[in-house]
GUMIZA-33031 format. One record per atom (N, C-alpha, C): x negated, y, z. Coordinates in steps of 0.05 Angstrom, whole numbers, plus 5000, padded with zeros to 4 digits. Layout:
! residues N
XYZ
...
This chain:
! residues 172
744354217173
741854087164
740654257141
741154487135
740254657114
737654767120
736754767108
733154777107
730754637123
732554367121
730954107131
728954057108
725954037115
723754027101
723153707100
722753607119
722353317135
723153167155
723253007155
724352757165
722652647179
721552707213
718952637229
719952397239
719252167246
719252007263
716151987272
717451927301
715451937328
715651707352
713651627351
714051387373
714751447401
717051357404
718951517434
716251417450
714251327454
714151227477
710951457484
710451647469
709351887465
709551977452
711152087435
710352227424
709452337396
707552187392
705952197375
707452197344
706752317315
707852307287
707151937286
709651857277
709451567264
709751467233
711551707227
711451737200
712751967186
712952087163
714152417151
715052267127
716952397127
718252327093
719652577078
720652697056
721052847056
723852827054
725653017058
728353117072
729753137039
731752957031
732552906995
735752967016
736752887027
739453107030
741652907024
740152547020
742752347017
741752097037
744052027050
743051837064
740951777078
740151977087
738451977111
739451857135
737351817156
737951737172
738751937194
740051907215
740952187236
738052197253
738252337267
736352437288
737452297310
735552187316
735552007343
734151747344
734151487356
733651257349
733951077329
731450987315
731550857286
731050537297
732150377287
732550087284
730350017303
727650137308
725350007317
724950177343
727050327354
726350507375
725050687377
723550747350
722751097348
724451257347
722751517344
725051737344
725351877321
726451957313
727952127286
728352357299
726252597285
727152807278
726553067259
728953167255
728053317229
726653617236
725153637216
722753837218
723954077198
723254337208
725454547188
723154717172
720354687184
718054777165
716654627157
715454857132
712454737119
711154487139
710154247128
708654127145
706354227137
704554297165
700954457156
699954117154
697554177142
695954017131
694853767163
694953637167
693453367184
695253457209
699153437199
700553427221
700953157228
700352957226
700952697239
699052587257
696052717240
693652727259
693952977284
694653197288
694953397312
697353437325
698753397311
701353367328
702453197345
705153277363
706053127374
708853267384
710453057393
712853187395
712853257427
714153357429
714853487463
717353407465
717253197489
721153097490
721753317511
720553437517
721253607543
722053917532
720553987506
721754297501
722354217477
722753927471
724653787442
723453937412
720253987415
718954147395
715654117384
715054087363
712853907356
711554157361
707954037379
706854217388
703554057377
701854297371
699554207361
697754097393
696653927389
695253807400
691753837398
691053817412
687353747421
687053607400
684753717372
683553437362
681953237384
682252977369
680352697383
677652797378
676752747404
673252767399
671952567389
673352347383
672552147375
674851917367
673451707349
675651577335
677051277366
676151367384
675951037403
677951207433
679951337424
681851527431
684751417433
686151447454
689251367449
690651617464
693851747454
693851917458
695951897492
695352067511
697051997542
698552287540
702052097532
704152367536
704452477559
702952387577
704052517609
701652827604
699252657603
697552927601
696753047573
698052967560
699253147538
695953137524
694152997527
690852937504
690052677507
687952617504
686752347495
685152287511
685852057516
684651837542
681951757509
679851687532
678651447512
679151127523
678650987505
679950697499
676850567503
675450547528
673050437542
672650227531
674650007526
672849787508
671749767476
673850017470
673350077437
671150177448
671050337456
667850597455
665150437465
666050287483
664050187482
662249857469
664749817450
664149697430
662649777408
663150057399
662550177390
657850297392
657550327421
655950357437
654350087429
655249807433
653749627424
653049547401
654649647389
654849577358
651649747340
651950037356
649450187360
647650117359
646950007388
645749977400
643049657388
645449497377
644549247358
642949337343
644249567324
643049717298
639949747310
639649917325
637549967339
635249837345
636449637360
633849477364
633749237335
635449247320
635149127291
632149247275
632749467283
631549627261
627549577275
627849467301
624449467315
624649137310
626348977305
625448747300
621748637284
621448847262
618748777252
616548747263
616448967288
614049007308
613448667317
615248577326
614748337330
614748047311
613748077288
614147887266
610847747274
610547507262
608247377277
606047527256
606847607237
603547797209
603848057215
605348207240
604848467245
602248537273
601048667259
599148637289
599448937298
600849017317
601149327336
597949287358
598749537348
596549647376
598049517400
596449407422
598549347445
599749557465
598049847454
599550087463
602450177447
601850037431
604350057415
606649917419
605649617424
607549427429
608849427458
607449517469
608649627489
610249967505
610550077484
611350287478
614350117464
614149927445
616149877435
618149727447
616849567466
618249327483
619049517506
618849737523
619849947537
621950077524
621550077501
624050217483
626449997474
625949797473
627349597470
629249597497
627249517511
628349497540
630649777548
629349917539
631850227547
633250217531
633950127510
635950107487
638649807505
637249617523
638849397529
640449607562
639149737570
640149837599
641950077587
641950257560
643550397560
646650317560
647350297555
650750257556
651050247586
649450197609
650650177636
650450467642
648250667627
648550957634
649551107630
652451107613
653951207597
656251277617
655951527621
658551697641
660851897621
659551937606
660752167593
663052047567
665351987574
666151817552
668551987522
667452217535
668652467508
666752557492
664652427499
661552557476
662452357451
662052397421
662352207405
659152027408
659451787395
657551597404
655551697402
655051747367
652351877353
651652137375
652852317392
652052457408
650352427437
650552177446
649252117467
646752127470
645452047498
643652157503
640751867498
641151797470
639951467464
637351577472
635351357484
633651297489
632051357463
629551517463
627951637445
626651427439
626351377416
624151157401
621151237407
619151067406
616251087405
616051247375
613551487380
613351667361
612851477326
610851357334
609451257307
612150997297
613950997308
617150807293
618551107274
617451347282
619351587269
617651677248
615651707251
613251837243
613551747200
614252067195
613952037167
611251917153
609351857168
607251827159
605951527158
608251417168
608651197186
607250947169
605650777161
605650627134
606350237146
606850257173
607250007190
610550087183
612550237172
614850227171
615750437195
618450497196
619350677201
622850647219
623050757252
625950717243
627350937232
625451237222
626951307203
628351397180
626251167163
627451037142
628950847131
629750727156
632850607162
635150837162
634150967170
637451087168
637251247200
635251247213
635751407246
635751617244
């Protein structure tokens, strides 16, 4: 055990860092199965910086191997194919949660003391409407959310010049 750095446990059931401690040289625990069915094992280098986030163990060449970052946080990691599945109901929880923001933010157009052009209001209610059908068009489930392909707002909701309000000076 001489120039044991750390003490990795890894959840046998991929893989994955579960927890690092550092290697004090009394009473440790052995390498192998810990009380909760992870795995124990000791690490003989430097740990690099966001090894619990990239790593993973290899039961097969019994050796921690850097991993694919997550393209996104709505990710679980699959030891067979050795990267990251996405987790479809997170992500696309995620997608609605969006998506709310979104049409949050055009709620004013329709307040009963706003009066829109009805080229407008209907520019906005088309955009509304494409904001409720996106989530069924969503194929690509390794793009991070903020990367998709959202439905473009009506110009004069962006428009710095905007004095009916803005969506973005919300935050779009």
């Amino acid at each position: 055990m001489e120039n044991v750095t750390a003490i990795v446990t890894v959840q046998t059931s991929n893989g994955r860092v579960f927890f690092i401690s550092r290697f004090s040289g009394d009473g440790e625990q052995p390498e192998g199965l810990d009380p909760d069915g992870n795995t124990v094992v000791y690490y003989y280098d430097e740990i690099p910086e966001a090894f619990a986030k990239l790593y993973y163990y290899d039961f097969d060449t019994e050796e921690f191997v850097k991993g694919p970052e997550p393209p996104h946080p709505y990710v679980s990691w699959n030891p067979i194919t050795k990267d990251w599945d996405t987790v479809e109901e997170l992500y696309m929880g995620q997608v609605a949660a969006e998506r709310t923001r979104l049409l949050y933010l055009t709620d004013w157009c329709f307040v009963s003391d706003v009066n829109l052009d009805p080229a407008d209001e209907a520019l906005v209610t088309a955009y509304r409407q494409e904001l409720r059908d996106f989530p069924a068009t969503i194929t690509d489930f390794d793009k991070p959310v903020e990367e998709q392909d959202w439905p473009t707002p009506p110009p004069f909701l962006v428009s710095p010049s905007s004095t009916r309000g803005s969506v973005e000076a919300f935050g779009v």
